[in-house]
C-alpha positions as CSV (number, residue, x, y, z in Angstrom):
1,X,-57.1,-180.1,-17.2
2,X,-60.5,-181.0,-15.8
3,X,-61.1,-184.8,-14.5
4,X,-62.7,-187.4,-16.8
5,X,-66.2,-188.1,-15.0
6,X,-67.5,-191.5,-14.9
7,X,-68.2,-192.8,-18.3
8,X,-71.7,-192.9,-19.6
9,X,-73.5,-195.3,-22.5
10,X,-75.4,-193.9,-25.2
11,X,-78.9,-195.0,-23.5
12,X,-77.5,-192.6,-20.2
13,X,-77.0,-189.7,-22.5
14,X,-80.5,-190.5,-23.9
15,X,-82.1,-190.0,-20.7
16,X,-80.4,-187.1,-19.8
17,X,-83.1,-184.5,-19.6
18,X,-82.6,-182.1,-16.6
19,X,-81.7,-178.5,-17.7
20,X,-77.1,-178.4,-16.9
21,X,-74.6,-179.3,-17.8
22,X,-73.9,-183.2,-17.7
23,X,-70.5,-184.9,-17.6
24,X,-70.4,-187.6,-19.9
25,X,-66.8,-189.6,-19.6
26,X,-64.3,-190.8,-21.6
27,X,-63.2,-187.3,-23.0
28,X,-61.9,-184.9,-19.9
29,X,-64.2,-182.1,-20.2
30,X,-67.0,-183.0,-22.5
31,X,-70.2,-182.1,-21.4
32,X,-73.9,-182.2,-22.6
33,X,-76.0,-179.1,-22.2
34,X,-79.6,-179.5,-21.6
35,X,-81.0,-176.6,-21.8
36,X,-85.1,-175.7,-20.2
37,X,-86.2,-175.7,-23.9
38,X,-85.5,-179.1,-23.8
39,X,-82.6,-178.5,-27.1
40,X,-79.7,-180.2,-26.2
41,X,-75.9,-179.8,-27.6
42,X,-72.4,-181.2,-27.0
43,X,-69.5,-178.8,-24.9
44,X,-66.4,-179.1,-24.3
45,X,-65.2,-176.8,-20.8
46,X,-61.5,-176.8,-21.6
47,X,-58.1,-174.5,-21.7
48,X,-56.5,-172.7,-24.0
49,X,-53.8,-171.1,-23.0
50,X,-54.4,-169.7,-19.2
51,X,-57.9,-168.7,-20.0
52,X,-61.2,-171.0,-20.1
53,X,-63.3,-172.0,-23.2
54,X,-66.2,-173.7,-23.9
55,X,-66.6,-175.4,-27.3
56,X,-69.7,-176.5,-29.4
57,X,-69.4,-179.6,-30.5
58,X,-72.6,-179.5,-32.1
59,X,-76.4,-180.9,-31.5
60,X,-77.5,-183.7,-29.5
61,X,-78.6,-186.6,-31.3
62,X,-77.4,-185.0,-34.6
63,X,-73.9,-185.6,-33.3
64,X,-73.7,-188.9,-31.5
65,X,-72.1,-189.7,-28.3
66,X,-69.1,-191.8,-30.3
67,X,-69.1,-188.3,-32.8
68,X,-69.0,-185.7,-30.1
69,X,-66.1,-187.8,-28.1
70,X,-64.2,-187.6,-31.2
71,X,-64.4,-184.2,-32.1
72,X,-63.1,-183.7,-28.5
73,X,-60.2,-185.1,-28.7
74,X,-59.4,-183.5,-32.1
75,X,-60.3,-180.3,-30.3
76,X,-57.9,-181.5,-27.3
77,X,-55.3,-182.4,-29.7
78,X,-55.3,-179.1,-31.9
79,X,-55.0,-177.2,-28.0
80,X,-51.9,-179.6,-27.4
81,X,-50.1,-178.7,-31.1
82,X,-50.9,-174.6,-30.2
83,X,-53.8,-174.3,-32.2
84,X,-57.2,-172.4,-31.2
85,X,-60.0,-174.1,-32.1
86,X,-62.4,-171.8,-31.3
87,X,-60.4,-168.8,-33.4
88,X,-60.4,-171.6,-36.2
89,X,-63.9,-171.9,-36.1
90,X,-64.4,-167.9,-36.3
91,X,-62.1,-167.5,-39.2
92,X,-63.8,-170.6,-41.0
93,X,-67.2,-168.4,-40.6
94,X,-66.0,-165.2,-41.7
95,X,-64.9,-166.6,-45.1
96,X,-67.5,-165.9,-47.5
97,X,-69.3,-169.1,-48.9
98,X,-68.7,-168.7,-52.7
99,X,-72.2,-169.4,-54.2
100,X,-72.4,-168.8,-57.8
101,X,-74.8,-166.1,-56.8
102,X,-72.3,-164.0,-54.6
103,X,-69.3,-165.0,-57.0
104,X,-71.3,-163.6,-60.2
105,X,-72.2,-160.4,-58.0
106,X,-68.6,-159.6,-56.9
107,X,-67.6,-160.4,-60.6
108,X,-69.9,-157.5,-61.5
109,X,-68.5,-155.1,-59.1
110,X,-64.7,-156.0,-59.9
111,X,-65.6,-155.4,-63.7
112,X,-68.5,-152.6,-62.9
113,X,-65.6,-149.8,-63.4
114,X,-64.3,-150.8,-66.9
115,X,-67.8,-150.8,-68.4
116,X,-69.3,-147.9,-70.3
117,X,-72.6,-147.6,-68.9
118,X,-74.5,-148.5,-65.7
119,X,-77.4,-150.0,-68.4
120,X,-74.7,-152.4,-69.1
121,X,-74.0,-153.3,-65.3
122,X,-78.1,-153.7,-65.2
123,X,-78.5,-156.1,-68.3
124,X,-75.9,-158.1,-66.1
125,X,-78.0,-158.0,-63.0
126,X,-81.5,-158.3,-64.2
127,X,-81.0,-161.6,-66.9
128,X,-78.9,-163.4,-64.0
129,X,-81.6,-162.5,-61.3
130,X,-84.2,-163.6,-63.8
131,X,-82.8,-166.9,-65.2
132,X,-79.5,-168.2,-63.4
133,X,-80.1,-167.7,-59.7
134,X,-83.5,-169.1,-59.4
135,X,-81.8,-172.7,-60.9
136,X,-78.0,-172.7,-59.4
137,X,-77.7,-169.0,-57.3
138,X,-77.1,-170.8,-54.2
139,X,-75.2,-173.3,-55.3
140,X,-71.4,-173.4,-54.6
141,X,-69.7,-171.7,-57.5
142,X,-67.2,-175.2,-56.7
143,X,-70.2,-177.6,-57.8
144,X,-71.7,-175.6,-61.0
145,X,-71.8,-178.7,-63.6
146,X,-73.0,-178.7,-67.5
147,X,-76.1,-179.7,-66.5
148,X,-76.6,-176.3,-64.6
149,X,-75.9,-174.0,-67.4
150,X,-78.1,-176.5,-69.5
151,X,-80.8,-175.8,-67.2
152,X,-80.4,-172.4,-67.6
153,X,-80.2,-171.6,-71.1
154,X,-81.5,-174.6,-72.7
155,X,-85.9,-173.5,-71.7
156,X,-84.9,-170.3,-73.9
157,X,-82.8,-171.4,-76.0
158,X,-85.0,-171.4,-79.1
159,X,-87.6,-168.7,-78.0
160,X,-84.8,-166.4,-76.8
161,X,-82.0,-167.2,-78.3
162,X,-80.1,-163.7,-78.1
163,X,-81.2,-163.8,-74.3
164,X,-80.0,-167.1,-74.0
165,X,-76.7,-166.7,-75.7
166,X,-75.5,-163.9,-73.3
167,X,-76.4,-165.6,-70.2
168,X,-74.8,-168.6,-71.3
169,X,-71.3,-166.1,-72.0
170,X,-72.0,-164.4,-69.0
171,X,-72.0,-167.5,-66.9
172,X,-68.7,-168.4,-68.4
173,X,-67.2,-165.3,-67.7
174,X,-68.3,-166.2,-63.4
175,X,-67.2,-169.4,-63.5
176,X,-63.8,-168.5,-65.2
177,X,-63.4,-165.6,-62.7
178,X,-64.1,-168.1,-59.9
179,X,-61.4,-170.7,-61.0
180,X,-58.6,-167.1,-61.1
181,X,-59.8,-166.5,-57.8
182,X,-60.0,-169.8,-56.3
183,X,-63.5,-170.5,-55.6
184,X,-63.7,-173.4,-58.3
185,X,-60.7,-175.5,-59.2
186,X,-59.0,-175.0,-62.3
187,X,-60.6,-177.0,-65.4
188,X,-62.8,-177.0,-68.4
189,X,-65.5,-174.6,-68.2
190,X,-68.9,-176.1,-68.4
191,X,-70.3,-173.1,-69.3
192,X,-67.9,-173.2,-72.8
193,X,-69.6,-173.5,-76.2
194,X,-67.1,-174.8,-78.6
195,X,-66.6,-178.7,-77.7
196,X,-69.2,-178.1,-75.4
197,X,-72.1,-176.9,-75.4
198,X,-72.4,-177.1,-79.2
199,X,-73.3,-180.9,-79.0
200,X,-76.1,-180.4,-76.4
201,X,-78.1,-176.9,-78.1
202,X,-78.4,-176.4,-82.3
203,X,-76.3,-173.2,-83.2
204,X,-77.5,-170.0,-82.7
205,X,-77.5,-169.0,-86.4
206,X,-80.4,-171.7,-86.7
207,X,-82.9,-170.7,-84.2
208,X,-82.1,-167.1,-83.7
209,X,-85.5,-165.2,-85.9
210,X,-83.8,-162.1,-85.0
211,X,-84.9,-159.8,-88.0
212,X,-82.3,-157.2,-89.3
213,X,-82.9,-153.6,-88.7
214,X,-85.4,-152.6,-91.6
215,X,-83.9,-149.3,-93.6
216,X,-85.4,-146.5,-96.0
217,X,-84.5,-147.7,-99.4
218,X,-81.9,-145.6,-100.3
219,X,-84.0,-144.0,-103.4
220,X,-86.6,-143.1,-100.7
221,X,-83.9,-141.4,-98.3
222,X,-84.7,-137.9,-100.1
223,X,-88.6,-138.0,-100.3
224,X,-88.2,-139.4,-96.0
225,X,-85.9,-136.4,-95.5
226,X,-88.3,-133.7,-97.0
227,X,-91.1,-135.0,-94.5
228,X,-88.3,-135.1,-91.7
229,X,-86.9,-131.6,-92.0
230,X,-90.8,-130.4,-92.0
231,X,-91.5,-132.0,-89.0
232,X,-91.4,-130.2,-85.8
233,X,-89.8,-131.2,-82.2
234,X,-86.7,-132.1,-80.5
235,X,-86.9,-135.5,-81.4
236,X,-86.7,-134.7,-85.6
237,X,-84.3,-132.7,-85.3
238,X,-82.2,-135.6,-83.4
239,X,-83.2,-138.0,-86.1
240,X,-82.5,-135.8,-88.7
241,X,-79.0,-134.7,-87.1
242,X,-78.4,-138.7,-87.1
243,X,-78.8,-139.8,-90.2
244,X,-76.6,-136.2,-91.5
245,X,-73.8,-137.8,-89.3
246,X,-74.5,-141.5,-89.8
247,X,-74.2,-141.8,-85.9
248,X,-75.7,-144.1,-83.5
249,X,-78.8,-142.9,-82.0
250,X,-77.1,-143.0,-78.5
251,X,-74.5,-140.7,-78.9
252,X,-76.4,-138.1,-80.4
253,X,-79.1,-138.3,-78.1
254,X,-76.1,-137.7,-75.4
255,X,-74.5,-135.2,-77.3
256,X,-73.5,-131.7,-75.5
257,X,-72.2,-128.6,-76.9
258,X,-69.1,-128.9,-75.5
259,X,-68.6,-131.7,-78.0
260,X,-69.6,-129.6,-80.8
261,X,-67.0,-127.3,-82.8
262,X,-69.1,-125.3,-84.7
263,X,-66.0,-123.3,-86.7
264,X,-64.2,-126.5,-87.2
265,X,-67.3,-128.6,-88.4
266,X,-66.6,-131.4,-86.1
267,X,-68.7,-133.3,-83.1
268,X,-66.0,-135.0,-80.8
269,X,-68.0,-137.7,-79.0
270,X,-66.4,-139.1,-76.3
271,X,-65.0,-142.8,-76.2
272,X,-67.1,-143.8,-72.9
273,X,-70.2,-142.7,-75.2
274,X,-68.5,-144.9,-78.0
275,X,-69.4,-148.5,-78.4
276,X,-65.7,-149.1,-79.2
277,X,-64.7,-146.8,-76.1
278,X,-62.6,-144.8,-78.3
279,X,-62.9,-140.9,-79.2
280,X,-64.8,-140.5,-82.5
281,X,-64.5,-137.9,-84.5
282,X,-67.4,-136.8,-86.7
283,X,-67.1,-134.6,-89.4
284,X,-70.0,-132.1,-90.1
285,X,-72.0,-131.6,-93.4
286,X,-73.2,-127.8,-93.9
287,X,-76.3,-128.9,-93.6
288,X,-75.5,-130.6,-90.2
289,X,-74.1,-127.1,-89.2
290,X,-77.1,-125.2,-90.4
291,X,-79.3,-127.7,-87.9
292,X,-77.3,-126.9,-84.9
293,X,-77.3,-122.9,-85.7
294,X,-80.8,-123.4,-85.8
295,X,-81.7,-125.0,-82.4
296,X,-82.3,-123.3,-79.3
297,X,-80.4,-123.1,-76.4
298,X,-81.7,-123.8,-72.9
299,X,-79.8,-122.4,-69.3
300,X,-79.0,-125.2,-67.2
301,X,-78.3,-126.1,-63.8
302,X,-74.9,-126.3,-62.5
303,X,-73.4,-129.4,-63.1
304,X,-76.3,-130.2,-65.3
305,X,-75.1,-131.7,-69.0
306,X,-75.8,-129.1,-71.8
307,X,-77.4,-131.2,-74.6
308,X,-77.5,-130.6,-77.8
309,X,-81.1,-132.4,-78.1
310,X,-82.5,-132.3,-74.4
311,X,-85.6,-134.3,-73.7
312,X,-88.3,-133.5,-70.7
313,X,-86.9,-131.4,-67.9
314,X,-83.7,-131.1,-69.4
315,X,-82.7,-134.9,-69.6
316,X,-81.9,-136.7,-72.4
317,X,-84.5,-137.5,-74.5
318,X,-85.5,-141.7,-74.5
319,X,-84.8,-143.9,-77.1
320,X,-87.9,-144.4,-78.7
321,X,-88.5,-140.6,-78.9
322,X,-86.8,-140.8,-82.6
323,X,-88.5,-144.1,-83.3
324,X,-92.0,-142.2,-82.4
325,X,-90.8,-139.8,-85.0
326,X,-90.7,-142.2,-87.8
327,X,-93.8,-143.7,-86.6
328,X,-95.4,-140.5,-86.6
329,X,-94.6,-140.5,-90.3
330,X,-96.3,-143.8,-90.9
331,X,-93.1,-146.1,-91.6
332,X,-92.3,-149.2,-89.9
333,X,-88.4,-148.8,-90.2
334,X,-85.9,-147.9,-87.0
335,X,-83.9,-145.3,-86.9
336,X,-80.5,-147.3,-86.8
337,X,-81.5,-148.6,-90.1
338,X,-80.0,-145.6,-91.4
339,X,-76.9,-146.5,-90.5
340,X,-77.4,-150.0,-92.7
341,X,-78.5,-147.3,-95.6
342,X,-75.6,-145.0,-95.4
343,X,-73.6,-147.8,-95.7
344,X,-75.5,-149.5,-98.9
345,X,-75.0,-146.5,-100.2
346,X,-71.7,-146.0,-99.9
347,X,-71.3,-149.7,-101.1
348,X,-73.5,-149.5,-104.2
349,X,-73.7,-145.1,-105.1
350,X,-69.7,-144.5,-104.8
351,X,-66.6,-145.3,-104.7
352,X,-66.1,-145.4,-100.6
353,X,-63.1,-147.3,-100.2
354,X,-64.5,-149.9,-97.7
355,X,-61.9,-148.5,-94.9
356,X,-63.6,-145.1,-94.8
357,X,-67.1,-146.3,-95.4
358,X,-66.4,-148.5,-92.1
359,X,-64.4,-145.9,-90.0
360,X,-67.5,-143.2,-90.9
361,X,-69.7,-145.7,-89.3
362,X,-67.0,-145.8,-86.1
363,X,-66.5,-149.7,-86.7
364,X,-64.1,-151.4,-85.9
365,X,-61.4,-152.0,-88.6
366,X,-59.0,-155.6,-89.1
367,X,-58.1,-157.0,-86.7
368,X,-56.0,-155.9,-83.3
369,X,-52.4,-155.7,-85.1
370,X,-53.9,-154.0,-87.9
371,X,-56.0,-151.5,-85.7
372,X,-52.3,-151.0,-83.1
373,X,-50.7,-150.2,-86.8
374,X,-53.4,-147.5,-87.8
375,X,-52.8,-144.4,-86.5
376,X,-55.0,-142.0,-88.4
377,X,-58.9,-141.6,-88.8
378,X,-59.2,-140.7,-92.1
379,X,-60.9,-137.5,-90.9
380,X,-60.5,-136.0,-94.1
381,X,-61.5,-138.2,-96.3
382,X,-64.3,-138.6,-94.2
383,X,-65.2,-135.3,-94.5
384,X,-65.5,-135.6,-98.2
385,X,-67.9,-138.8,-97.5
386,X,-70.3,-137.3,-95.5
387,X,-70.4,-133.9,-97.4
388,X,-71.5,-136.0,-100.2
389,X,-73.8,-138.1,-98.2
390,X,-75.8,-134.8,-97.3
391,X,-75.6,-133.5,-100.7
392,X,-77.3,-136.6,-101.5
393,X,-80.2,-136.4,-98.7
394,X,-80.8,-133.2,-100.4
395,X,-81.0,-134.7,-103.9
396,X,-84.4,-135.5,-105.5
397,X,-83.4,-139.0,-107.3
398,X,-82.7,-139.0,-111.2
399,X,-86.0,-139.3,-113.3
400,X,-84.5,-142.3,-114.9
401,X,-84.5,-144.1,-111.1
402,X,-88.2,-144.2,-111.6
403,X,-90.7,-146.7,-113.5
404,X,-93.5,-145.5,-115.3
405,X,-96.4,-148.0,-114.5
406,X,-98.9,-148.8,-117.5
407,X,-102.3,-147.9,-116.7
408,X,-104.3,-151.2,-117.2
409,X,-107.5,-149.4,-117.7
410,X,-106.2,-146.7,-120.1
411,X,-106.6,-150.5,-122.6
């Protein structure tokens, strides 16, 4: 134990300024390093165990004579009980300080395997990088309050509403992750909408100007596909191959032959290409068949995917290549508006039990007890839907669908 020097007042600690180390008092081994710079810090020259230590106590005046003396004997006492301060102080600095930054980044990469796509893991990234971190990434994922997430959301809440609404969910998700792990104590979520949130912000539903997807009218689908099947390129006969299967632009722009049972008429797609992540199967029209006969087929590098519609240099082809088709033709629609067709035509041309019509479309179906109970696909009667939904593509409308228009100047 080294001795206690001669005990020195606040004022003789002030005027120590020669570079050493400087014995202080009180506490036995507590010293103040000067240092040439002038900087100046509290140590404490002690043992632990048979070996020597020093221990910061911390800066000089930040920590005052009366502080430093105290954490010395603190020190002294933890040595006197067994415990190592200064391995207590290393451990305390390898423990990752939660911000709500790093928590929402390692709740990413615990979740990054059970999502379908790495455009998903980037939507993630980029609308937290853009909004949250800038107003609470440093914070302590501990200290995140209502009035954080209202700062957040609440700027773009009426000009971005869908933007806004998935950060808001997405911040929930971090902080509930955060209270599982730990980092925040368990609670209410101040990121929660229902009895929360819903009394600071209007609902969604009444600032959202999100426009539906704008469809052919369904007695224009034959006239649209006569221009479509004329057209020339990749990207037609992608369009064209999605509206014959009612699919999501996605998937067939993904789409590989090994998917593709030509002598069975059906396109297997995948679940991690699904939206649902379940297989799908998709049952083929003739005229879908005749389509595929008809493209060409392109060698590819090993390991390379063999698509069915490839795009430049053998990747897949971009999602607006099928909406430059349409606006190519002149119309204003998107291409996923001919899912909404195919399904007001189902609704309002036949008989589509509402099941089918929905399980054609690869939606989901009741809810989770009904969907464990359901173990079939309705592949067949399926296939009768979409044979008749190409049947009608193919079908100039009934004269009686169209009104004659009096000629005004004919008078």
């Amino acid at each position: 134990m080294p001795k206690i020097a001669k005990p020195l007042t606040a004022v003789e600690v002030k005027r120590l300024t020669e570079p050493g180390l400087h014995a202080v008092g009180t506490v036995a081994g507590l010293n103040l390093m000067v240092k040439a710079s002038g900087a100046r810090s509290w140590v404490l020259r002690t043992k632990i165990g048979t070996r020597r230590a020093e221990l910061g106590l911390g800066g000089y005046p930040t920590v005052t004579l009366a502080e430093a003396m105290e954490a010395a004997r603190t020190a002294l006492r933890k040595i006197k009980d067994g415990t190592d301060p200064a391995a207590e102080r290393r451990a305390s600095r390898s423990t990752v300080e939660w911000t709500f930054k790093k928590t929402a980044l390692a709740y990413i990469e615990a979740h990054r395997a059970g999502w379908r796509n790495a455009k998903h893991v980037t939507q993630w990234e980029n609308t937290l990088e853009t909004y949250a971190f800038p107003v609470m990434g440093a914070k302590h994922v501990r200290d995140v309050t209502k009035a954080d997430v209202l700062a957040v959301i609440e700027p773009i809440w009426t000009t971005k509403n869908e933007t806004a609404v998935r950060i808001r969910n997405r911040i929930e998700l971090v902080l509930g992750y955060a209270m599982q792990r730990d980092y925040r104590p368990e609670g209410p979520n101040p990121a929660r909408w229902r009895g929360n949130l819903d009394t600071a912000l209007p609902k969604p539903s009444k600032v959202n100007q999100r426009e539906h997807f704008e469809a052919v009218a369904i007695d224009d689908l034959y006239a649209f596909m006569q221009r479509l099947q004329a057209a020339a390129g990749q990207g037609a006969r992608a369009l064209e191959f999605a509206i014959l299967t009612a699919s999501r632009t996605g998937a067939v722009r993904a789409a590989i032959w090994d998917e593709i049972d030509l002598a069975g008429a059906v396109w297997t797609v995948p679940g991690p290409k699904m939206k649902s992540g379940r297989v799908h199967r998709v049952p083929l029209a003739p005229r879908a068949i005749e389509l595929l006969q008809a493209l060409p087929r392109f060698e590819v590098e090993p390991g390379a995917p063999d698509l069915v519609f490839p795009g430049a240099k053998g990747k897949p082809m971009s999602d607006m290549s099928l909406t430059a088709v349409m606006r190519r033709m002149g119309l204003s629609a998107v291409p996923h508006g001919f899912r909404s067709a195919f399904s007001d035509w189902c609704a309002e041309r036949t008989a589509t039990p509402a099941e089918v019509r929905e399980m054609a479309l690869a939606h989901a179906i009741g809810d989770k007890t009904e969907e464990a109970y359901r173990r079939g696909d309705l592949f067949e009667k399926r296939r009768e839907l979409m044979a008749l939904w190409a049947r009608f593509l193919a079908t100039p409308p009934a004269a009686d669908n169209v009104v004659k228009m009096k000629n005004r100047a004919a008078r």
